[in-house]
C-alpha positions in Angstrom: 103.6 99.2 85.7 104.5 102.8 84.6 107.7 104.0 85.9 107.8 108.2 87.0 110.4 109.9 84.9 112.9 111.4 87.8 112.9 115.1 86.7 115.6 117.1 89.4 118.7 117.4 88.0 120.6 115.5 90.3 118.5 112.5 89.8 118.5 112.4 86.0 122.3 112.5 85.9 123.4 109.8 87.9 123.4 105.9 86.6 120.3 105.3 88.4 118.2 107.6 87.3 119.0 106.9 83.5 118.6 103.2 83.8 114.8 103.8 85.1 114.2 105.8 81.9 115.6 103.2 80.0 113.9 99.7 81.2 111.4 97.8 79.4 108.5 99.6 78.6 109.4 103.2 78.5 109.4 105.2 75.5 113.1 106.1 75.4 113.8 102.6 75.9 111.3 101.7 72.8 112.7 104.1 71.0 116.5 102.3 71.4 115.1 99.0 70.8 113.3 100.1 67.3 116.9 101.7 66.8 118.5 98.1 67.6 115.9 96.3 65.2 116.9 99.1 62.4 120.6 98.3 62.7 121.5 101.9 62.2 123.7 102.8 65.5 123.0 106.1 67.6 124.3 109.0 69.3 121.6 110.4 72.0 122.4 113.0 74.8 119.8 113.2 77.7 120.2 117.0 78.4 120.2 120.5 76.8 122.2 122.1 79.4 124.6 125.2 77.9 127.5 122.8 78.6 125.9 120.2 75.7 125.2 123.3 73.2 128.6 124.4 73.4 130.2 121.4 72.0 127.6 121.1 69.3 127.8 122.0 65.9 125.7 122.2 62.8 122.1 119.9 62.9 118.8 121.1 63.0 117.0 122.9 66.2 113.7 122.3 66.8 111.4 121.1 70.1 109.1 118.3 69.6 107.2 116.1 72.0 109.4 112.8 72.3 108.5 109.8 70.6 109.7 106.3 70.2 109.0 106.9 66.1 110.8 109.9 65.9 113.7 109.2 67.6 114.5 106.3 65.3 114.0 108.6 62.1 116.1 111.1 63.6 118.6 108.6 64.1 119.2 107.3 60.7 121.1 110.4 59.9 124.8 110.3 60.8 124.9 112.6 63.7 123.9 113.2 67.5 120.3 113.8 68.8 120.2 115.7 71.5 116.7 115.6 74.6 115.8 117.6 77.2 117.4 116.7 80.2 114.2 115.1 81.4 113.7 113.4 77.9 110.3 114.8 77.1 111.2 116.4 73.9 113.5 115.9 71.3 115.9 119.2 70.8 117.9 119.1 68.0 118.7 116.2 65.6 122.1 115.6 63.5 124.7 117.1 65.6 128.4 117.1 65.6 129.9 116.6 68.8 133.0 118.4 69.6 134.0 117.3 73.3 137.5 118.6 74.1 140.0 115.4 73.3 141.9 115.8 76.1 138.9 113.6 77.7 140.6 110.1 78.3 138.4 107.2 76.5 139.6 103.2 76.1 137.1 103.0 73.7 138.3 102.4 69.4 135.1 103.2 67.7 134.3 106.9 66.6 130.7 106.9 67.8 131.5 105.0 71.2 134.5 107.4 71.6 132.4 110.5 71.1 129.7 109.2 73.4 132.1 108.7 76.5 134.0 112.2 75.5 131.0 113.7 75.8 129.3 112.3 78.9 132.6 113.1 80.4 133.0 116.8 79.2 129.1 117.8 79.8 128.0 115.4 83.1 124.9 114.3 81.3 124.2 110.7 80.3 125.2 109.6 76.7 123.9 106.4 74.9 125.5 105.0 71.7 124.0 102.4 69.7 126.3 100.0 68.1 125.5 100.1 64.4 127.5 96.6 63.8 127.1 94.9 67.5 123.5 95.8 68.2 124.5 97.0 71.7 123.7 100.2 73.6 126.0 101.3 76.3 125.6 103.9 78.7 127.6 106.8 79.2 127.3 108.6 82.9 129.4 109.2 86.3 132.5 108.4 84.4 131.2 105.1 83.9 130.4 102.8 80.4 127.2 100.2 81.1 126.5 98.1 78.5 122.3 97.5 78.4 121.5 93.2 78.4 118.6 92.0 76.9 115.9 91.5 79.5 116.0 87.4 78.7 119.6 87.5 80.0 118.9 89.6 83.2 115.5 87.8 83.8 117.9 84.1 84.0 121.1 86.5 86.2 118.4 87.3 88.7 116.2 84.2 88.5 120.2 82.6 90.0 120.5 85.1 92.4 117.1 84.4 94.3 118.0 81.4 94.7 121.2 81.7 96.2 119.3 84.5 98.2 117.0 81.5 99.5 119.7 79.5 100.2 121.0 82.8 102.8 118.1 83.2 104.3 117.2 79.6 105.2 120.9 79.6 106.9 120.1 83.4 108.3 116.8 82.3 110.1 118.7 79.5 111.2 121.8 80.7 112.9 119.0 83.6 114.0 117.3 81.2 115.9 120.3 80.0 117.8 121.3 83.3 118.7 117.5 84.3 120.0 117.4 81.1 121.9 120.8 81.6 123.4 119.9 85.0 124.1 117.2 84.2 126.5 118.6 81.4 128.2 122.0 83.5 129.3 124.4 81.4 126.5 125.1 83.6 123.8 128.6 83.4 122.8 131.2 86.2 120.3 130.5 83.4 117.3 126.9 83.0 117.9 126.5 86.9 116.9 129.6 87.0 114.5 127.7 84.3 112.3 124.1 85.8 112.1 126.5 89.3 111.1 128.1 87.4 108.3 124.5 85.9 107.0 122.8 89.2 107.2 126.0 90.8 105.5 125.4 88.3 102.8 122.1 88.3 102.4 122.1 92.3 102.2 124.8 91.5 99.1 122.9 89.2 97.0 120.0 91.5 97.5 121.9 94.4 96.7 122.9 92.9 93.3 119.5 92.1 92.4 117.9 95.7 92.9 120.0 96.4 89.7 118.7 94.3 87.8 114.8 95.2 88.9 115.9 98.7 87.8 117.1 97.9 84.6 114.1 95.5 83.9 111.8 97.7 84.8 108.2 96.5 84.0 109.2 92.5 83.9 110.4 92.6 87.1 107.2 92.6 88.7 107.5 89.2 90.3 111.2 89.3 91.3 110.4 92.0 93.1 108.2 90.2 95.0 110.2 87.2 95.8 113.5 89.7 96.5 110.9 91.7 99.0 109.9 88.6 100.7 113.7 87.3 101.4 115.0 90.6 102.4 112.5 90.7 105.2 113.4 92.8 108.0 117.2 92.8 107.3 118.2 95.9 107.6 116.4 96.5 111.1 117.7 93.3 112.3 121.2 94.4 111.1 120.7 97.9 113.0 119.8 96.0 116.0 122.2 93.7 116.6 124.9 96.2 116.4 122.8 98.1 118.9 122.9 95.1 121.1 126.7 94.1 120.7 128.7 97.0 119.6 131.0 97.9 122.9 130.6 101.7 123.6 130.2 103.8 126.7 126.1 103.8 127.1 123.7 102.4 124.5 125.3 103.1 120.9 124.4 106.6 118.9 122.9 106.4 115.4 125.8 107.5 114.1 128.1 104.7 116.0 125.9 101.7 114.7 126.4 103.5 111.3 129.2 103.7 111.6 130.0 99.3 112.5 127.3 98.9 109.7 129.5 100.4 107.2 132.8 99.2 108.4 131.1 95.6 107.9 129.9 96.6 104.2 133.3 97.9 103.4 134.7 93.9 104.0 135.7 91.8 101.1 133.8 88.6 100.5 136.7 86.8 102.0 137.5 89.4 104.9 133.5 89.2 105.7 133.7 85.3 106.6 136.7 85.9 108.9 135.2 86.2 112.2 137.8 88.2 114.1 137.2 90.9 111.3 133.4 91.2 112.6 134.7 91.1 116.4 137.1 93.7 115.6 134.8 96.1 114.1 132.3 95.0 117.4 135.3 96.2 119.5 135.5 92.6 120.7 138.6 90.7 120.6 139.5 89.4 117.7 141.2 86.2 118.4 140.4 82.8 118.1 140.2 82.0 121.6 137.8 84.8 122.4 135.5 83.8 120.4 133.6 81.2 122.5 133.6 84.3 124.8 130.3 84.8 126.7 128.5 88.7 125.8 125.6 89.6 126.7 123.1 91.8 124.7 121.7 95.0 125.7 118.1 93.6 124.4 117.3 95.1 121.2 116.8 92.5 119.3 114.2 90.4 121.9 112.4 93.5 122.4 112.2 94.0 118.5 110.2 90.5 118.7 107.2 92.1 120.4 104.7 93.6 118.8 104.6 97.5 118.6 107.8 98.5 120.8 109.3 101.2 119.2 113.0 102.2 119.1 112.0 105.0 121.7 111.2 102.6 124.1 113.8 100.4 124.2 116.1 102.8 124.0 113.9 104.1 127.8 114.1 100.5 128.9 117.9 99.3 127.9 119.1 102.5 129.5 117.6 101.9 132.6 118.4 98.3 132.9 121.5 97.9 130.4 121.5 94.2 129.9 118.9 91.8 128.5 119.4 89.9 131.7 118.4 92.6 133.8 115.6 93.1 131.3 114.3 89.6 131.9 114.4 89.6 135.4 112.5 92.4 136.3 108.9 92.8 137.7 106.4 94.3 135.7 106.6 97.5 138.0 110.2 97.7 137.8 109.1 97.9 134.2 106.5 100.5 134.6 108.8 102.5 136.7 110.6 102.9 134.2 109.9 106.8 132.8 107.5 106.8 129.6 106.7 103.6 129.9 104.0 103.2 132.0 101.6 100.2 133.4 99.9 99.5 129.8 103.4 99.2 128.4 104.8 97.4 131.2 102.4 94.5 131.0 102.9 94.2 127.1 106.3 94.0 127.4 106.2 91.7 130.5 103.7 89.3 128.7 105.7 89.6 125.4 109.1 88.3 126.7 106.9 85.8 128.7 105.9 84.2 125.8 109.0 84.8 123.6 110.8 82.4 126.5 108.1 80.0 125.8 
């Protein structure tokens, strides 16, 4: 699998963007490995920007297509090479770097120090090849990432899945329960509170392994596979039961399920498997007693489970009848009263939470 080069300016500078040029299989990443196997150690900038000429001194100028070859050539001499900020041609080769060294850097050796100095001064990524480690580390948005070897990452993520499977069996789980109690008018505070926490967790360990399919690039064909198949629907299901559950005056703005959703993401580990945290944020109460509490959901996340109801018309439907309850209980004309619905709708939705309550 090719990856597209990110070419705006605001893409190529940020740690994402980098770390797609430089997984498996592209040519700046060949051309780092090859510098690896050479044990010679680097100095690269990815940008030609005014800023990066300023602080560079003596070397040659030229513009050449990139390529894995010559970049390691161009290595072997002492000093930086710089690219073109969307690393399709090689600009100049054995620089001297002059950021200004009032740039704080924790880092002891000259090349490393350089490399963080600059990335720092200019904004654009910097890579330095350790000549003695055989490492390459990362310089961008004030940040040092050290590049594993794809074995290492391969094994990181391979664990992660795993424990990802382990979520999701407990998610679908404690999903079902809620469903269940949903429909049959017994859903308590710590039914919803614990499929919150699993989504939460889930969404975590998934998080965590998108950086690793970045960085792997090419090999992480099948993790991305298995990491699309656990994810699911997770972050509709996430948007949906704060749509159902969040207390607010009238059904919840965009902005106000955002809002819980990032409130809940903001949570330590610890803080997340508290459940008066997740009440709180709910606008529930957050005490211990409360929390075999009966709520009842608006009905997001049963009408979700029938096919081809979009967010338009639930949002038509839970405004007019508020509750799930209400929901379940009406006729299919109440239903195709409702405006924009209609008598085509109505039955689908009438036969759909017929059959979801079995």
């Amino acid at each position: 699998m090719t990856h597209a080069l990110p070419h705006d300016h605001d893409t190529v500078h940020t740690l994402r963007g980098t770390l797609e040029r430089l997984a498996p299989g592209t040519p700046l990443r060949d051309g780092l490995d090859r510098i690896v196997r050479g044990h010679t150690g680097a100095l690269i900038v990815i940008g030609d920007e005014e800023n990066v000429t300023a602080i560079c001194d003596g070397g040659f100028e030229f513009d050449v297509p990139f390529a894995a070859t010559r970049l390691r050539e161009l290595c072997k001499m002492d000093g930086a090479v710089i690219l073109s900020s969307d690393g399709d041609r090689i600009k100049r080769a054995n620089v001297q770097l002059i950021p200004s060294p009032t740039w704080p850097t924790q880092e002891s050796g000259t090349r490393h120090r350089t490399a963080e100095r600059t990335a720092l001064h200019t904004g654009v990524p910097v890579i330095a090849v350790s000549e003695s480690q055989n490492t390459i580390t990362l310089y961008v948005e004030g940040r040092a990432h050290v590049l594993e070897q794809p074995s290492a990452i391969l094994a990181r993520s391979n664990q992660a899945l795993g424990t990802m499977e382990r979520y999701r069996n407990r998610l679908d789980q404690v999903n079902q329960r809620l469903h269940l109690a949903e429909l049959h008018h017994y859903t308590s505070v710590i039914d919803v509170v614990s499929v919150i926490q699993r989504e939460e967790m889930l969404r975590r360990v998934g998080e965590s392994i998108d950086g690793d399919v970045l960085e792997l690039g090419k090999d992480a064909k099948q993790i991305r596979i298995q990491l699309s198949e656990l994810r699911g629907d997770n972050d509709r299901e996430r948007q949906f039961i704060i749509s159902d559950y969040l207390v607010t005056d009238g059904i919840p703005t965009p902005e106000e399920v955002a809002a819980a959703l990032a409130a809940i993401s903001d949570l330590d580990d610890k803080s997340l498997m508290k459940a008066a945290n997740i009440a709180r944020i709910l606008g529930l109460p957050p005490t211990d007693e409360a929390l075999d509490e009966p709520v009842i959901p608006r009905g997001y996340r049963t009408l979700s489970r029938i096919p081809r109801v979009q967010k338009f018309l639930m949002d038509k439907l839970i405004g007019t009848f508020v509750q799930l309850d209400a929901l379940l209980a009406a006729s299919q004309e109440e239903i195709s009263a409702v405006d924009g619905v209609g008598s085509l709708w109505a039955r689908h939705i009438t036969d759909g939470l017929a059959r979801l309550r079995g």
